[in-house]
C-alpha positions in Angstrom: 29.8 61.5 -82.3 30.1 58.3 -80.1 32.7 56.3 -80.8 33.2 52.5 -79.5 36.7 51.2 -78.7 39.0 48.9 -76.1 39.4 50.4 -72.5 42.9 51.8 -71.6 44.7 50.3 -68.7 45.0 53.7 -67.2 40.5 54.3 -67.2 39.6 51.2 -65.6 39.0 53.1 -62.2 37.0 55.9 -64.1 35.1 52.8 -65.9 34.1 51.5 -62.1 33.2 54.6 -61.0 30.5 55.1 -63.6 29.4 51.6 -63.3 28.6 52.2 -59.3 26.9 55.3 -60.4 24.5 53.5 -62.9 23.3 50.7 -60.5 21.5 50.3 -57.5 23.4 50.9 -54.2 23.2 47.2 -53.5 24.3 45.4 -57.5 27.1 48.8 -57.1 29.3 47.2 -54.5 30.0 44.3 -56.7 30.8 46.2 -60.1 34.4 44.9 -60.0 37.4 47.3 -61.4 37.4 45.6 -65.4 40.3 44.3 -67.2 38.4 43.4 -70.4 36.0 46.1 -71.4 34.4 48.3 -74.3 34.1 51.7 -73.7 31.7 54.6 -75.0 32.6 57.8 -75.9 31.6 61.1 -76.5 33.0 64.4 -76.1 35.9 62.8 -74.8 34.1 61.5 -71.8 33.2 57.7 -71.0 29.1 57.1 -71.0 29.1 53.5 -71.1 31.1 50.3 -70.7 30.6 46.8 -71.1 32.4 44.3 -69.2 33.8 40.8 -70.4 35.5 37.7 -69.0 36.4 34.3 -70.3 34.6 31.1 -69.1 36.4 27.2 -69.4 33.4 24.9 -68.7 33.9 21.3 -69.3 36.0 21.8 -71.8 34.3 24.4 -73.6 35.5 28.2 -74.1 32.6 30.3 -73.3 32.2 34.0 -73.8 30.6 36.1 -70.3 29.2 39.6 -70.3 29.6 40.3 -67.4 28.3 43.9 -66.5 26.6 46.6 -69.4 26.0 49.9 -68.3 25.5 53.8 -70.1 25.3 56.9 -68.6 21.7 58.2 -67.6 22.0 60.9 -70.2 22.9 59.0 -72.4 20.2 56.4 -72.6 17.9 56.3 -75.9 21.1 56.8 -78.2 21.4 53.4 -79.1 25.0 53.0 -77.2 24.1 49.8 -74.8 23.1 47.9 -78.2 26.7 48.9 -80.1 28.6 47.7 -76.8 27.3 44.5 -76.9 27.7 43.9 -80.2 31.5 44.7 -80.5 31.7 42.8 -77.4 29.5 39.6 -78.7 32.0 40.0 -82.0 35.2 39.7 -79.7 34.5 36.7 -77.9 33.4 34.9 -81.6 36.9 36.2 -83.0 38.6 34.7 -79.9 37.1 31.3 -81.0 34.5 31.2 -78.1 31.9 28.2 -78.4 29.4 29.8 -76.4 28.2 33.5 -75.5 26.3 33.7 -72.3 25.1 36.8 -69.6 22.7 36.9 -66.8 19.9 39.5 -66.9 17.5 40.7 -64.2 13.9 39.5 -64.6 12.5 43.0 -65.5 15.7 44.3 -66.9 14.0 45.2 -70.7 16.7 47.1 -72.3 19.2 44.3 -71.7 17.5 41.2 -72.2 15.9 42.1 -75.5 19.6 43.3 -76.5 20.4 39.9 -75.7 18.1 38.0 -77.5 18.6 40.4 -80.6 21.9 38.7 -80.7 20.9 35.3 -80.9 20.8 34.3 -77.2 18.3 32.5 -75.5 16.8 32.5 -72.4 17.7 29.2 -70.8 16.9 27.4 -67.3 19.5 25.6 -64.9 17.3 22.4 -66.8 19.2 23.5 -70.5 22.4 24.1 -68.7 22.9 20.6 -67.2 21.8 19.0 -70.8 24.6 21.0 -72.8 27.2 21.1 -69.9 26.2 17.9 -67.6 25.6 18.7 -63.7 29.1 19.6 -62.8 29.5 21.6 -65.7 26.2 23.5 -64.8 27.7 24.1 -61.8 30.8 25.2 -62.8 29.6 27.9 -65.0 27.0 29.0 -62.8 29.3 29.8 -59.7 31.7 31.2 -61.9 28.7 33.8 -62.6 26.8 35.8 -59.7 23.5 33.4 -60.9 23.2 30.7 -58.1 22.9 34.2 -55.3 21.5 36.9 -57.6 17.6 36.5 -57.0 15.6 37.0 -60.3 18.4 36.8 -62.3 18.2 34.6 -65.5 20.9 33.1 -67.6 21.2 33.9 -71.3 23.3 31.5 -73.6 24.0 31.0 -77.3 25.7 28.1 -77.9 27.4 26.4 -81.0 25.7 24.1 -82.8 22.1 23.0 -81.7 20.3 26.9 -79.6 19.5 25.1 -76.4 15.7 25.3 -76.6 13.5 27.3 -74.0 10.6 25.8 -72.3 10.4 28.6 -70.1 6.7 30.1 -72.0 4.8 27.5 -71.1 2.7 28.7 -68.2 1.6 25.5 -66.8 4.7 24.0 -66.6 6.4 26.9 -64.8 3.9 26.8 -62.3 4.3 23.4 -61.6 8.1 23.9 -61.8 7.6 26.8 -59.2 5.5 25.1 -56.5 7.4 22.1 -57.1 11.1 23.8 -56.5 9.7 25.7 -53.6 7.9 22.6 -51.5 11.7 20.8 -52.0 13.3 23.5 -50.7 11.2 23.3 -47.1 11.4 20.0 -46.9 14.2 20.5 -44.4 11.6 22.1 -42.2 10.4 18.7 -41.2 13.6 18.7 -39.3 11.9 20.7 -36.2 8.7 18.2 -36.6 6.3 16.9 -38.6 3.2 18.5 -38.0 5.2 21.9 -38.6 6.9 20.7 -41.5 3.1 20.0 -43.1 2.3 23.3 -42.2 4.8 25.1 -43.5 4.6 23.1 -46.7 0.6 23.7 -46.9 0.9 27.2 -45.9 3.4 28.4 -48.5 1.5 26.3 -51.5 -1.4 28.1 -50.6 -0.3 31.8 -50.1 1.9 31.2 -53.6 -1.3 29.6 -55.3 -3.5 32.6 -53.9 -1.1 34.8 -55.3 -0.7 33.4 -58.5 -4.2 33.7 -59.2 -4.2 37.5 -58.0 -1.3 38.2 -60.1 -3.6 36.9 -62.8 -6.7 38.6 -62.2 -4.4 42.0 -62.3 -3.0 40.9 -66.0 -6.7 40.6 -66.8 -6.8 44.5 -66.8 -3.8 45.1 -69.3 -3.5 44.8 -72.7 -0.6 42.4 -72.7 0.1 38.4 -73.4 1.1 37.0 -70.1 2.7 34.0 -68.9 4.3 32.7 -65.7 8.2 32.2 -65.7 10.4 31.0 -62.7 13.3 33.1 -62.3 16.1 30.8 -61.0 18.6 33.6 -60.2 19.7 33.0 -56.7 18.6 29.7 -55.6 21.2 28.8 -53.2 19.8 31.9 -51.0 16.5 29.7 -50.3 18.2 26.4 -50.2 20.7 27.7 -47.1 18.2 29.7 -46.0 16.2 26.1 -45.1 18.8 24.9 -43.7 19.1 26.9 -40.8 15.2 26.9 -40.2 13.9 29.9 -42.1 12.2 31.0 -45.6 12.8 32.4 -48.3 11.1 31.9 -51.3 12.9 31.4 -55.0 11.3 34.5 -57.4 8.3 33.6 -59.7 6.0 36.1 -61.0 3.9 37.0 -64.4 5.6 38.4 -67.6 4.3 40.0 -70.5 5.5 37.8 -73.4 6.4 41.1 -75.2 7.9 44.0 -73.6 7.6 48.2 -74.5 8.1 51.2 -73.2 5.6 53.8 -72.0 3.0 54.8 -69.0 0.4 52.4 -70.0 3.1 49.2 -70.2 4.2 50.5 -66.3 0.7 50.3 -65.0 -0.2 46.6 -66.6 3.4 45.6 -64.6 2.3 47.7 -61.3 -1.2 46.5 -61.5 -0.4 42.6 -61.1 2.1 43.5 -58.2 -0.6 45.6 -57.1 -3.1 42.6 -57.1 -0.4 39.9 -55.9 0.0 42.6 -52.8 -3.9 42.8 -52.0 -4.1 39.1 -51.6 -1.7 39.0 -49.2 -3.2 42.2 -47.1 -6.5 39.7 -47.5 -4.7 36.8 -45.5 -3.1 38.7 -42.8 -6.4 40.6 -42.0 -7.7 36.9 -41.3 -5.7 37.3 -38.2 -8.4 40.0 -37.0 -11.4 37.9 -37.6 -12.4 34.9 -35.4 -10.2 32.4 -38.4 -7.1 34.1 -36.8 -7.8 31.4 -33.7 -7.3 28.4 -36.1 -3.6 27.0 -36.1 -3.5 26.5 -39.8 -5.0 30.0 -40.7 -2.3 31.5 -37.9 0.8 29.9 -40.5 -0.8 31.4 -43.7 -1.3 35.0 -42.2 2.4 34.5 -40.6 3.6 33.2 -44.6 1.5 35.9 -46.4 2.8 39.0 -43.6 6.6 38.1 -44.7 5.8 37.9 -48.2 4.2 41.1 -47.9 7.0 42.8 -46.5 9.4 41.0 -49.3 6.4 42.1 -52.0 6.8 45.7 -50.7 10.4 46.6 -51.1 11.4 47.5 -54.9 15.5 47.4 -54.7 17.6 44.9 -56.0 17.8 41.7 -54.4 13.9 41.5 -53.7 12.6 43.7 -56.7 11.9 40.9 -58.2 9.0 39.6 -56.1 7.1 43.3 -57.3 8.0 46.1 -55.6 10.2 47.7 -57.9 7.2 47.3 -60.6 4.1 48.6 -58.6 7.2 51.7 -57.3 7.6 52.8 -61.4 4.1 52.4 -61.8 3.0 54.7 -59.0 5.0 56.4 -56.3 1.8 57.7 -54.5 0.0 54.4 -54.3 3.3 52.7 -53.5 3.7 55.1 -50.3 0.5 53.5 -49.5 1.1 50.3 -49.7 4.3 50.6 -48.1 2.4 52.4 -45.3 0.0 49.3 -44.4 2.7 46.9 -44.5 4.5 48.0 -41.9 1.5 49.3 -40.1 0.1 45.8 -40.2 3.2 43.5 -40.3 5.0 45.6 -38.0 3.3 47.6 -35.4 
């Protein structure tokens, strides 16, 4: 029998331990040691926690989950959902007037918890009209959000849900290229000619992309749409300012998830698809195109996103890696082979 109750003081190091177990070497290091947490038991033995903290933003009292995790072996027993819930049912009962968490973009288990619960999925857009742009900001740096790329901020807040927009397909991809041409603008800095360049060049990888990502949905059974993960924005907006790249996460997302073979190959088949394009754009580098300027800065754009595209660990699993790795470890070798065959050597 599991049973759900209040950490002791004296397990909060055992709690930490199991946490770094259950993540990825990387999200490990910053499981912190907890001082409000729910633990899961069974046979005596810990196999799942969820962490908590309290949030003042602008006034308002706002409940945070800040880390969920179960044991391997114990997955499928229903333990993450009863976590959260005693959790969620604290922070009401300690008058919060908000419950908020931030989930990784592919993170299924989680998110749908989540949004069982009553939260909603909500953009740095929703934030500043509940909170204002201060209070936005407030909450979000007290939260891992504004550095944590592909994360995405759940929130349920008294009184009128925030409403998302983040379905509408169009309208993300707008938001996406829009987001992403602001934050090169300081790439104009060096000159202008380069500045259009780079501005041109990522537009039209991103756009190729897109489209390739699409075709790949087209060869699944699921409802797509395009959603801008805004997880870890100030990454790209420093990264700018000292003269590189890197791009904010946006990619294709079944509008329902499950679990199963077939629902791993329609994810790992529009990474798959995404990745091809790029391998398209720097081969143009080998044909007589490779001599234009213009066609020199798309292959150079599509060759780091292919790298970025080919590694499936947190922070970049976001951008497909991690998806086309579940799907298929064999063709994944593969594709990791000719990126660094092609980028690198």
């Amino acid at each position: 029998m599991i049973e759900i109750r209040e950490m002791r003081p004296e397990e909060a190091q055992e709690v930490r331990k199991l946490g770094r177990k259950t993540f990825e070497p990387f999200e490990s290091i910053f499981v912190p040691k907890p001082k409000a947490c729910y633990v899961a038991v069974e046979n005596e033995a810990i196999i799942g926690a969820v962490i908590y903290k309290y949030l003042l933003v602008v006034g308002k009292k706002i409940g945070y989950v800040d880390y969920i995790f179960v044991d391997k072996k114990a997955h499928g027993k229903g333990v993450g959902s009863q976590l959260v819930e005693i959790c969620l049912k604290t922070m009401h009962e300690e008058g919060c007037d908000g419950l908020s968490a931030i989930v990784r973009d592919d993170n299924v288990a989680s998110w749908k918890m989540f949004m069982n619960s009553g939260m909603k999925r909500v953009g740095l857009d929703d934030l500043i009209k509940y909170f204002g742009f201060g209070g936005m900001l407030s909450l979000t740096f007290k939260t891992p959000l504004n550095f944590a790329t592909g994360m995405e901020f759940y929130l349920d807040l008294d009184g009128d849900p925030p409403i998302s927009r983040k379905e509408n397909t169009w309208a993300q991809i707008i938001l996406y290229l829009v987001l992403t041409m602001i934050l090169l603008i300081p790439s104009f800095n060096r000159s202008t000619k380069y500045g259009i360049y780079i501005l041109l060049g990522v537009a039209t990888v991103l756009s190729i992309r897109m489209a390739a990502g699409y075709l790949g949905t087209l060869f699944s059974k699921e409802d797509w749409h395009f959603r801008v993960t805004e997880g870890g924005y100030l990454i790209p907006v420093v990264t700018s300012f000292i003269g590189g790249i890197y791009l904010i996460s946006g990619n294709w997302y079944p509008k329902t998830y499950r679990r199963g073979p077939e629902f791993k190959r329609s994810l790992g088949l529009t990474s798959f698809f995404q990745w091809l394009s790029l391998l398209l754009m720097v081969m143009l580098m080998q044909t007589p195109l490779g001599k234009i300027e213009f066609i020199d800065v798309l292959a150079s754009i599509s060759a780091m996103l292919m790298v970025v595209s080919a590694l499936p660990f947190y922070p970049l699993a976001s951008f497909g890696g991690k998806r086309l790795f579940d799907w298929n470890k064999g063709l994944y070798a593969l594709v990791l082979a000719l990126t660094i065959y092609l980028v690198f050597l």
